[in-house]
C-alpha positions as MATLAB code, in Angstrom:
seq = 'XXXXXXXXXXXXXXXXXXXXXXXXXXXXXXXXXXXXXXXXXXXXXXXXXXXXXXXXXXXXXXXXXXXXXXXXXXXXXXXXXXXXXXXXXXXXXXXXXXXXXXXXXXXXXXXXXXXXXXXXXXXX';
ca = [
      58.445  -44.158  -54.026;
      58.196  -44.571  -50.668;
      56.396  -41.866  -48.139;
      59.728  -40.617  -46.603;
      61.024  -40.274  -50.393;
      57.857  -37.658  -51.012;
      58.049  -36.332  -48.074;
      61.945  -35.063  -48.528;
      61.741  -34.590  -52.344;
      63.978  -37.471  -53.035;
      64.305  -38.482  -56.719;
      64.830  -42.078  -58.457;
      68.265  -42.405  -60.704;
      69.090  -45.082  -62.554;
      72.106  -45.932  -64.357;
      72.645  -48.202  -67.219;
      75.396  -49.427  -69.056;
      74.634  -51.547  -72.529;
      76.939  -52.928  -74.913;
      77.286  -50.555  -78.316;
      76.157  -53.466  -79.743;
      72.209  -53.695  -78.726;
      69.632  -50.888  -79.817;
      69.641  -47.571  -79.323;
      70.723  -47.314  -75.644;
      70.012  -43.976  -75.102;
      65.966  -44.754  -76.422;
      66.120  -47.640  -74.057;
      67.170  -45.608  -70.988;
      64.331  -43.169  -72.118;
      61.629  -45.727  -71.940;
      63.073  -47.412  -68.652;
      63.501  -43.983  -66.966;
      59.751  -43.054  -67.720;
      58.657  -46.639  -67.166;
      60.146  -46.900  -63.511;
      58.551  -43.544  -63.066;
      62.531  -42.296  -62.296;
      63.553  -38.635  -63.010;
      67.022  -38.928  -64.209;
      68.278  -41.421  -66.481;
      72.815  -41.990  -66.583;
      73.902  -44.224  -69.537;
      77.331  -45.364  -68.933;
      79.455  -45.839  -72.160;
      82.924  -47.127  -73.249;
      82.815  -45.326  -76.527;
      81.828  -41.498  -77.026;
      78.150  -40.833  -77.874;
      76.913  -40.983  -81.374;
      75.178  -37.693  -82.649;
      71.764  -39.788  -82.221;
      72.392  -40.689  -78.908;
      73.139  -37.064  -77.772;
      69.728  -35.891  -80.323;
      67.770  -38.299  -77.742;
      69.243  -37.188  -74.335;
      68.420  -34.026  -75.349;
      65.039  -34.204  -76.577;
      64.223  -35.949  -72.821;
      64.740  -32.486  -71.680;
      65.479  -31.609  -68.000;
      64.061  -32.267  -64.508;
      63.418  -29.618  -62.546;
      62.729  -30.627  -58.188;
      60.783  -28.954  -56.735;
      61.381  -26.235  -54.502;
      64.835  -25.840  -56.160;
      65.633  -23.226  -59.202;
      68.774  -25.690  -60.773;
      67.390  -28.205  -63.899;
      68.960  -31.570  -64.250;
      69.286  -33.297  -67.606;
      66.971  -36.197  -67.758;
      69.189  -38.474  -69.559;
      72.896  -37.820  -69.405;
      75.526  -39.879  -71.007;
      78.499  -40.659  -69.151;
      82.055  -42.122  -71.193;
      84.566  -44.321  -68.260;
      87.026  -42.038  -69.687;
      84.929  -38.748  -67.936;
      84.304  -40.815  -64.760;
      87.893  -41.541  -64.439;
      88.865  -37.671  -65.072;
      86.425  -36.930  -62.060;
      83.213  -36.145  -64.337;
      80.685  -36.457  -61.885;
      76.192  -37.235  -62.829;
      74.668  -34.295  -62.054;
      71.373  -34.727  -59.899;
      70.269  -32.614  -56.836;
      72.082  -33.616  -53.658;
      68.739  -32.370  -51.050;
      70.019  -34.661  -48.508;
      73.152  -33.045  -48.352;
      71.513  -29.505  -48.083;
      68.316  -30.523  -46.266;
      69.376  -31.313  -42.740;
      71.799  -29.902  -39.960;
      74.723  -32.212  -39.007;
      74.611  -32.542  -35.662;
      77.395  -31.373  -33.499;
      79.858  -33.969  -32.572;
      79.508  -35.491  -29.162;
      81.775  -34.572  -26.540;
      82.936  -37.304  -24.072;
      81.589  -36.374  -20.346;
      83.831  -35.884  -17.384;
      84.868  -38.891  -15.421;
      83.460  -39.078  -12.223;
      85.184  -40.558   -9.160;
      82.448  -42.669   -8.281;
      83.090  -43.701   -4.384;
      82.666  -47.539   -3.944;
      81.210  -49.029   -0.519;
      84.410  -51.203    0.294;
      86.357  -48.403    2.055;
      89.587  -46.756    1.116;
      91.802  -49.745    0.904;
      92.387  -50.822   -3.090;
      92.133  -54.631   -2.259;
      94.394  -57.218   -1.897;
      95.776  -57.018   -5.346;
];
């Protein structure tokens, strides 16, 4: 994690997406998650979770930032069905509460700025 990553609280997320056809995915995420030293794990899925999947993301339990009251699950298991009805991962958003948008810049006046050729506009 980079300096500026500690220094704002930033967190790692990774998402996955595995074929139902591999080992457990959810155990996977799990190891990758605490491997990559990340602090939320998403698991993307075509098909609805199994009971053991959901017994897993659970038993990661939930991430907690610092400086911040709201707990995140570590692992959560997203279907494309969910995404598409506007489901959303949940995960702490600091950068969206941690600094001040600037005001919008306002165009100056024009000056008139008088030009050394006299009053004439030129031959054109």
């Amino acid at each position: 994690m980079s300096s500026l990553s500690r220094l704002y609280g930033a967190s790692r997320l990774l998402i996955a997406s595995k074929p139902d056809t591999c080992s457990p995915p959810t155990r996977d995420l799990r190891g990758v998650i605490e491997r990559e030293e990340a602090q939320i794990g998403v698991l993307i899925s075509i098909e609805a979770p199994t009971k053991p999947m959901l017994k897993e993301a659970a038993e990661a339990g939930f991430y907690k930032p610092p400086g911040l009251e709201d707990r995140y699950p570590r692992i959560q298991i997203l279907t494309i069905e969910e995404l598409l009805a506007g489901k959303r991962v949940e995960y702490p958003r600091l950068l969206e509460v941690t600094f001040k948008k600037a005001p919008k810049a306002r165009p100056a006046a024009e000056k008139k700025v008088p030009l050394p050729f006299g009053d004439d506009e030129g031959p054109f």
